[in-house]
N, C-alpha and C positions, 0 to 999 in steps of 0.2 A: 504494500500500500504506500502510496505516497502521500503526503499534507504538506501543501507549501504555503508559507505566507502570505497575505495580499500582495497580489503582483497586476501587472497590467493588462489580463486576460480579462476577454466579455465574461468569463464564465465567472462563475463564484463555484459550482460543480460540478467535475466532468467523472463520468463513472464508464468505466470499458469493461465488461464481463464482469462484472463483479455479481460472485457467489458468498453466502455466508451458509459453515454449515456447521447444526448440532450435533451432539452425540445426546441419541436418547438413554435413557436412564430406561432398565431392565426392570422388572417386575420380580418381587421377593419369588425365589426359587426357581428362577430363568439364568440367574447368573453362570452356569455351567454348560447353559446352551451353545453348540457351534455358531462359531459366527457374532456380528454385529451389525447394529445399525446404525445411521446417521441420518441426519434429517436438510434438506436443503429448506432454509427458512428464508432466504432470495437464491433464485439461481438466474444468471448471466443477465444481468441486467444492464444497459448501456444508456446513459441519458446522458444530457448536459442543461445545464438551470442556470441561464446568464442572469447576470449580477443587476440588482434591483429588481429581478422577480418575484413576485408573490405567488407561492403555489400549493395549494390545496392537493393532503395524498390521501386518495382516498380506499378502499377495500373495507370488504367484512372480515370480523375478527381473524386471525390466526393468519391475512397474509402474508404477513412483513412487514405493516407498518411501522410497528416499535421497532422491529430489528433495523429496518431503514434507518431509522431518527437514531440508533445509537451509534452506528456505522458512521452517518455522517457526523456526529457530536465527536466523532473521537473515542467513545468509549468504550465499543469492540472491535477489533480487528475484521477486515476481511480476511477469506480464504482461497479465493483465487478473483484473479483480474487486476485494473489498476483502479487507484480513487484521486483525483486531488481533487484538494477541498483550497480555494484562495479567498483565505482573509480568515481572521477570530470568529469562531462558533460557540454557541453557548444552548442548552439543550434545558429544554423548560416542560419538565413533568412533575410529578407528583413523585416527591420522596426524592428524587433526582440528587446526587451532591448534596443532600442533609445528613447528617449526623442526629441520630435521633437524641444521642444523650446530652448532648451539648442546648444550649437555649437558643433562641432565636437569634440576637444579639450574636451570642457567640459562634453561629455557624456565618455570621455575616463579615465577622473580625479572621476568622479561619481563612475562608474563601478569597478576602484582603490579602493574608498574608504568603497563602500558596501562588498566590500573583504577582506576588514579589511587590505589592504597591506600598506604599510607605503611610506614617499614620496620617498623613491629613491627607492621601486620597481613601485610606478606610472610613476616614472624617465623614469624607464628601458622600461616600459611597452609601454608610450606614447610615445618614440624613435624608438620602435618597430613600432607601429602603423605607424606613419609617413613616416618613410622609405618604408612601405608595400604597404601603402593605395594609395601613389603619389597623395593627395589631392589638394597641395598647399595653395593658400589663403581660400581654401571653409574650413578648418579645422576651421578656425577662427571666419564662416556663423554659423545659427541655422540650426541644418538638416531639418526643413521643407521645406526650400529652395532646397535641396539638390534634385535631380534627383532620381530613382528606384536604378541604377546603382550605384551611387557615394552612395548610403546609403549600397548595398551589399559590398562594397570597406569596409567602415568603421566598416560595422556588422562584416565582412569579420576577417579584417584586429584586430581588439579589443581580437578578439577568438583567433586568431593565437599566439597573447602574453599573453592569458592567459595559454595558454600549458595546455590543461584540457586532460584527458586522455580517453574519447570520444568525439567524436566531432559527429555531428551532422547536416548535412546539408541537407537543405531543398529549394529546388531551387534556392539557391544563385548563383549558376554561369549562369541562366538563361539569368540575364540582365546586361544589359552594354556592353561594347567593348569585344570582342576576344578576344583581346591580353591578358588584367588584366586577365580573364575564363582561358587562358592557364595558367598563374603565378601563379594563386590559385591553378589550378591542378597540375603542377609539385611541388610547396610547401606540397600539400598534398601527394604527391605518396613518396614525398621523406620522409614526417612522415610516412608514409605507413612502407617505405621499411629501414629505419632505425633507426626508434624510438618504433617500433612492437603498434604505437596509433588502438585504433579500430574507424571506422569510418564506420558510416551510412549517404548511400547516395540518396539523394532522386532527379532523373531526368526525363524529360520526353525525355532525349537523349539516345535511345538504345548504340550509336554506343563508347558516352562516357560512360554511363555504363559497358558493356564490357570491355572496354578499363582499366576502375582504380581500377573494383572493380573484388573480387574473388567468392562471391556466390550471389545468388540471392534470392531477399524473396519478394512476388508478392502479392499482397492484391486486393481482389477485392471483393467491398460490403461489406464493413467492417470485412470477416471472411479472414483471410490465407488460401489464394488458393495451395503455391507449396513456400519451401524453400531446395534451392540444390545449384549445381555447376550455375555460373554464364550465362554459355552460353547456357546449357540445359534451365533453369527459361527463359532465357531472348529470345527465339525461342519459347517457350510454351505461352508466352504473347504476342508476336507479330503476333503469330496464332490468338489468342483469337480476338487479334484487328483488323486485317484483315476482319477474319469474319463478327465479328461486326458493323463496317465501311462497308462493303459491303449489308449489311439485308437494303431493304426499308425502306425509313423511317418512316413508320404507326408502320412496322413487327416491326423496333430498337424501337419506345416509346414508343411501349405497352410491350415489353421485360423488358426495365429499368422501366421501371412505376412498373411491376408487381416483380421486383427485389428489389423497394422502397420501396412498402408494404409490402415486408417480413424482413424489419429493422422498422419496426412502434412498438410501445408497445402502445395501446391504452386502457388507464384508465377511465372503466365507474364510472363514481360518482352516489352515492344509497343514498336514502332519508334517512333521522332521522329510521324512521322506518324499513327502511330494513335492516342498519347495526346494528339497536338493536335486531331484532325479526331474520335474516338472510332471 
């Protein structure tokens, strides 16, 4: 994998084959079985997302979208293909880079200092946070206490002062109150629409996807299905889902079932003898 700094390229990120793959975890009293399995949770994906796009990634559970957003954040490795990512990424989910035993406050002074920033831009940073997050006394709590919500506030709200020049969001405005979900969203249309930031958004809200973002990149079963204008992508995936939601349910789990094994890579293991002799 590659990640290079912000450089003079249209793109903010170019992806060539890129594969990400698990290993599944065996079932108690399978572990002696021949063999293994792996799972491709993206297989060869190729795109490019020029810089100051807005893009909306859309699929039903279990395509890749998380695995997408932590690949691009930095925080899994691929396994085959190339990536570069140009410019500072910051990856905004739930639980994301908190520390649960630490306070709120103190995951904000961490996150300062693993950035190497000094105390008065942790100053700057933590006044930011506060004013954004409207925490109150829970800043002061360890975030295990903290709610789903009030932790996307603070994931939220740490990214926003870091000013990283992708942002990355991954169902953070799902939970918690409206009101904050609208404050996030107009914060962000307004980096949108006058700081040219590129932003990848990952919702299962069509009607707020349309709404923030300009194209659409739609992943289903780990490969890219369709990346174009926003409202085309986001009507060609609402078909799919219709569909799909409507098949019986025997007809829908033997569809996905038989959609599952074609993301398996199953590794038989060959005795002494047969990897000497073939």
């Amino acid at each position: 994998m590659e990640s290079s700094k912000y450089d003079n390229s249209e793109y903010a990120v170019e992806l060539e084959h890129v594969s990400k793959i698990y290993k599944l975890q065996k079932k108690d009293g399978e572990s002696k079985k021949k063999g293994s399995e792996s799972f491709y949770a993206l297989r060869d994906i190729s795109l490019k997302i020029k810089r100051g796009d807005v893009v909306g990634i859309l699929g039903t559970n279990g395509s890749g979208k998380s695995t997408l957003s932590l690949v691009l954040s930095g925080i899994s490795d691929i396994d085959e293909g190339t990536m570069d990512v140009n410019g500072e990424q910051a990856l905004i989910s739930i639980n994301t880079g908190l520390n649960n035993q630490l306070t709120g406050l103190e995951n904000i002074n961490v996150k300062g200092a693993l950035l190497g920033f000094n105390k008065k831009k942790i100053q700057q940073m933590t006044e930011g946070v506060i004013e954004f997050a409207e925490l109150g006394d829970f800043l002061y709590q360890p975030v295990k206490k903290y709610s789903s919500g009030m932790k996307s506030r603070l994931g939220f709200s740490i990214s926003l002062a870091l000013d990283p020049d992708i942002f990355i969001i991954d169902e953070a405005l799902s939970v918690g109150d409206k009101g904050f979900a609208k404050k996030c969203l107009d914060r962000m249309m307004k980096l949108r629409n006058e700081k040219d930031k590129t932003i990848l958004f990952i919702s299962h809200s069509l009607p707020q996807v349309k709404e923030f973002c300009r194209t659409g990149l739609w992943i289903e079963g780990g490969k890219l299905m369709e990346m174009g204008p926003i409202d085309e992508v986001c009507d060609h995936y609402s078909d799919y889902v219709e569909k799909l939601n409507a098949m019986p349910g025997k007809e829908k789990k033997k569809m996905l079932d038989e959609k599952f094994k074609e993301r398996l890579i199953v590794n038989e293991k060959k005795s002494f003898w047969t990897r000497l002799f073939g």
